[in-house]
C-alpha positions in Angstrom: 120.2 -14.3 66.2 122.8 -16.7 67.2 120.4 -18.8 68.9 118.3 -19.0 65.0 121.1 -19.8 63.9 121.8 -22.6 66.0 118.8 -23.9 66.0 118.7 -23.7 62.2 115.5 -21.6 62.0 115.6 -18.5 59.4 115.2 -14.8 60.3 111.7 -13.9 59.0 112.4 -10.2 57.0 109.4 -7.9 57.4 108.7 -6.4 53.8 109.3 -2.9 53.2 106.4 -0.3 53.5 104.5 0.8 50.5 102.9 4.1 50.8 99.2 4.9 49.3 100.9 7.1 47.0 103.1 5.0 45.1 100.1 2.5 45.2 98.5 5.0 43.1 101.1 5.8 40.7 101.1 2.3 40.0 97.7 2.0 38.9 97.7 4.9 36.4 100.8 3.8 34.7 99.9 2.7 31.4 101.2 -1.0 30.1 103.0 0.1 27.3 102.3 -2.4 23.9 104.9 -3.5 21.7 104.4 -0.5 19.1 104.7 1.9 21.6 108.1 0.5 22.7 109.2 -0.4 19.5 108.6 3.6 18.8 108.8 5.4 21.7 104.9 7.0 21.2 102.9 7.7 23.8 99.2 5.9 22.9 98.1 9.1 22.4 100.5 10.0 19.8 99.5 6.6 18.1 95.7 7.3 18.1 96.4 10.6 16.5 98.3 8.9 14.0 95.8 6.1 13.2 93.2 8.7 12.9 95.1 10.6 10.5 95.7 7.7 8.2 92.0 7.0 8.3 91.0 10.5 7.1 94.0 10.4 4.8 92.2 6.8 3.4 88.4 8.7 3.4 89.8 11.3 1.8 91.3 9.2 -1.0 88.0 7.7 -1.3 86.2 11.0 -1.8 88.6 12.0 -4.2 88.2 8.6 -6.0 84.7 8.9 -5.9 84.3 12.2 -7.3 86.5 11.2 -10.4 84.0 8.6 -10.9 81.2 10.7 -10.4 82.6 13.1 -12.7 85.0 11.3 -15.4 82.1 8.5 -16.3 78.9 11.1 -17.4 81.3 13.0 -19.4 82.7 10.2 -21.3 79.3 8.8 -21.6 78.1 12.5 -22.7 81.9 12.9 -25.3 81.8 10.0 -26.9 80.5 10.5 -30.1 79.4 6.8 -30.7 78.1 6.5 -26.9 76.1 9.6 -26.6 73.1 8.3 -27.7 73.3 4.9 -25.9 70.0 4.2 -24.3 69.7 4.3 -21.0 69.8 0.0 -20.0 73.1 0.3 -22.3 74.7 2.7 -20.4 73.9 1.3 -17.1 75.1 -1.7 -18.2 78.6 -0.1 -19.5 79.2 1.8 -16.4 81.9 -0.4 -14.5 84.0 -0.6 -17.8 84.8 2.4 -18.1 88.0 2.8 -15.9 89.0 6.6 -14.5 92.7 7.1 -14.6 94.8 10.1 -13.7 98.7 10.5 -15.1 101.4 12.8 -14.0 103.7 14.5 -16.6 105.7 12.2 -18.5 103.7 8.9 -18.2 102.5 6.5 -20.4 98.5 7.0 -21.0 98.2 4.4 -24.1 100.5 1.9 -25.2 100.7 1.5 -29.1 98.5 -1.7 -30.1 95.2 -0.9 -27.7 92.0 -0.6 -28.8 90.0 1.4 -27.0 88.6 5.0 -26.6 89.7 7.5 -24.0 88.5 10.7 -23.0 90.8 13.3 -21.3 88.7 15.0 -19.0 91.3 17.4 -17.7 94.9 18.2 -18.8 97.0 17.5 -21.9 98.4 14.3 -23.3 100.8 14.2 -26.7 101.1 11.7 -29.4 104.4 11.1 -29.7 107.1 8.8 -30.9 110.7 8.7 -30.4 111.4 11.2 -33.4 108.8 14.1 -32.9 105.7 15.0 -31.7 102.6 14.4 -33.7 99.2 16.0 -32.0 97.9 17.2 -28.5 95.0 15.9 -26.8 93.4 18.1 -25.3 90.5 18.5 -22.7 87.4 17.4 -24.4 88.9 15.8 -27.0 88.4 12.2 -27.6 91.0 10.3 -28.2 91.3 6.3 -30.3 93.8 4.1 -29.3 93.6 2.7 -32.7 95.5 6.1 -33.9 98.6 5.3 -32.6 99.8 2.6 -35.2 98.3 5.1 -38.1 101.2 7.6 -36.6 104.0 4.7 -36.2 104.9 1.6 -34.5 106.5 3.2 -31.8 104.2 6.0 -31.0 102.4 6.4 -27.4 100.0 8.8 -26.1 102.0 10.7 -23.2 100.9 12.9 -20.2 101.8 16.0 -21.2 100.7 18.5 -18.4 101.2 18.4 -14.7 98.2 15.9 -14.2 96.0 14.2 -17.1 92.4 13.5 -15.8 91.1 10.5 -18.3 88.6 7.8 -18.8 88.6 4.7 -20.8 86.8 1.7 -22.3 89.2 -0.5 -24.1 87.7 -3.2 -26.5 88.6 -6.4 -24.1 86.4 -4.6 -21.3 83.6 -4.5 -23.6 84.1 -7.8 -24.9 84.2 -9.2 -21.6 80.3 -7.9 -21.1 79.3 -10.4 -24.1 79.8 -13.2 -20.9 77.7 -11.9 -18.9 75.1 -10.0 -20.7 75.0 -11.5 -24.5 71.8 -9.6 -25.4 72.6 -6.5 -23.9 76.3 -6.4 -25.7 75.1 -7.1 -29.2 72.5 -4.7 -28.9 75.4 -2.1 -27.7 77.6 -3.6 -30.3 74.6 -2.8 -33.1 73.7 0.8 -31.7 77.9 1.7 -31.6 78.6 0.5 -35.4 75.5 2.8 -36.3 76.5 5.5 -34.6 79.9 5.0 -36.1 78.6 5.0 -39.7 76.9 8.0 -38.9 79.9 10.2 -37.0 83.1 8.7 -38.8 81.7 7.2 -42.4 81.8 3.6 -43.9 85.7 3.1 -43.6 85.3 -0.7 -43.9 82.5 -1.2 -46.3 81.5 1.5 -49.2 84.4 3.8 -48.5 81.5 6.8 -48.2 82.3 9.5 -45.8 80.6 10.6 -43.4 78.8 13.8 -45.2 77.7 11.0 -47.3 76.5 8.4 -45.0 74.4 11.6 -43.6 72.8 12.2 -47.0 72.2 8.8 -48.0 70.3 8.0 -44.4 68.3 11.0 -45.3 67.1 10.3 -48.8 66.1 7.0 -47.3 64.1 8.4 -45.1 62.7 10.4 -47.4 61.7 8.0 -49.5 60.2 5.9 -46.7 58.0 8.4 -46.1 56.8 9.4 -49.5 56.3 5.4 -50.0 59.3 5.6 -52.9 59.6 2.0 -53.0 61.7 1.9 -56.3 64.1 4.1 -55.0 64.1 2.4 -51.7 64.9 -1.0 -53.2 67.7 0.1 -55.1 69.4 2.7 -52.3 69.1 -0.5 -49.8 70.3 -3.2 -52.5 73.6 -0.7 -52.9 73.7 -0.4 -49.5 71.5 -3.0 -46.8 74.3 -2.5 -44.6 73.5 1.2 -43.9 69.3 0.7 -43.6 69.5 0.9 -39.9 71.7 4.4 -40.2 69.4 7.3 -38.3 70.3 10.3 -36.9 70.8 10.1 -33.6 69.9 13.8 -33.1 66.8 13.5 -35.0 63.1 12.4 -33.1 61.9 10.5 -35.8 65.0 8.1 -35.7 65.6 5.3 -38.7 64.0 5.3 -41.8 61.6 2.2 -40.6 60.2 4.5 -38.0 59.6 7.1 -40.6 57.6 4.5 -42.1 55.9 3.3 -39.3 55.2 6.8 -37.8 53.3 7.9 -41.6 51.8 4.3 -41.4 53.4 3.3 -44.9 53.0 -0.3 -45.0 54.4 -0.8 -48.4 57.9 0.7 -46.9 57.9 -1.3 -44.0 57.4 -4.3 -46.1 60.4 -3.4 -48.3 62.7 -2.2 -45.2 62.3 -5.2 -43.2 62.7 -7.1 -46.6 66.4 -5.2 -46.7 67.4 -6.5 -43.2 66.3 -3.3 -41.4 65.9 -4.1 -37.5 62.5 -3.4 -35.7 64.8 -3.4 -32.3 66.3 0.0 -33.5 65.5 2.7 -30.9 65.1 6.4 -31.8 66.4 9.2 -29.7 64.2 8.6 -26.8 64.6 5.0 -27.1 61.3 4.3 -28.6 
């Protein structure tokens, strides 16, 4: 040693002895990442937890998609003025009709929207900050349009632990006349008939709706017996209502009464009157 040290020359330390054990307990140690050191998981622990969240996530899917599955036929099935869409008009309407679900105490429609909303499950209230008004109840259909008859401040409310609905407001449909201009005034013509038919002329002859009923039916009457006296003066009173037809009836408006009996002198006057031959019957003939 003194002589290295003389000389200058370093001592040359051996390196200690590794045994094949700890050799091997270093190869199965895992490299930890930065999650599991910033939490202190083993990876197994974090597997378990990202598989969790992803069935948590599928099972909000499922649960999304079965509202769908379920909230969009019934509205389609409720609604008075969409039950007897036809088939290319539904299909078209599907994606704007929005599912929603509440919990008690939330807002379900703000004063000042248009639209119509069907509570599939639960309760909602009409109320304002004075009193109550009316439930809503399961089935029922519901107007957003309603609310400013009541008062300016009233709101439809959640009123049960959860409040299953669906909607179509009036800017969603107006937002299909973009993108399908044929297909939205043809919905547009089959929903204002419908609506004579089920809620009365509100905004025209002021008749009811017992009395848009009878007067659709004495036209068609009269189509079919060839009245054409009677049929110009019920359609110079009324040309707005020619297209009226029971939507629960096969035979449909009174031009396919017409057409069906082969009366040529109706269908001359009818079509004279502004009735439309694009007017489908119940099975959207």
């Amino acid at each position: 040693i003194a002589e290295a040290h003389r000389t200058g020359m370093g001592v040359k330390e051996t390196p200690p002895v590794i045994s094949q054990a700890s050799r091997d307990y270093g190869s199965i140690m895992p490299s930890l990442t930065a999650e599991q050191e910033r939490t202190g998981l083993t990876k197994k622990d974090l597997e378990m937890l990202d598989a969790g969240h992803k069935r948590q996530a599928l099972r909000q899917d499922a649960e999304h998609l079965n509202r769908v599955r379920k909230v969009i036929p019934a509205f389609f099935k409720q609604v008075p003025v969409l039950r007897h869409l036809a088939p290319h008009s539904k299909a078209l309407m599907i994606d704007l009709v929005q599912p929603g679900y509440y919990t008690r105490g939330q807002t379900v429609c703000d004063n000042g929207r248009s639209l119509m909303l069907y509570v599939v499950s639960g309760e909602a209230i009409v109320t304002d900050t004075t009193q109550q008004h009316r439930r809503v109840r399961r089935g029922e259909v519901f107007e957003g349009d309603e609310l400013s008859r009541v008062s300016p401040t009233a709101r439809l409310v959640c009123a049960t632990q959860g409040c299953l609905t669906a909607t179509l407001s009036s800017e969603a449909l107006e937002g299909l006349r973009e993108a399908h201009p044929e297909g939205h005034r043809h919905i547009r013509r089959q929903m204002d008939l419908a609506a004579l038919w089920y809620t009365g002329d509100r905004d025209g002859s002021g008749l009811s709706p017992q009395s848009v009923r009878k007067w659709a039916s004495d036209l068609r009457d009269a189509a079919s017996r060839e009245d054409l006296a009677k049929l110009r003066m019920m359609t110079d009173a009324h040309p707005h209502l020619v297209d009226v037809a029971d939507p629960d009836q096969l035979e449909g408006s009174a031009l396919h009464c017409a057409a069906l009996r082969r009366r040529g002198g109706s269908v001359r006057v009818l079509l004279a009157a502004g009735a439309s031959p694009g007017v489908r019957d119940r099975d959207a003939h």
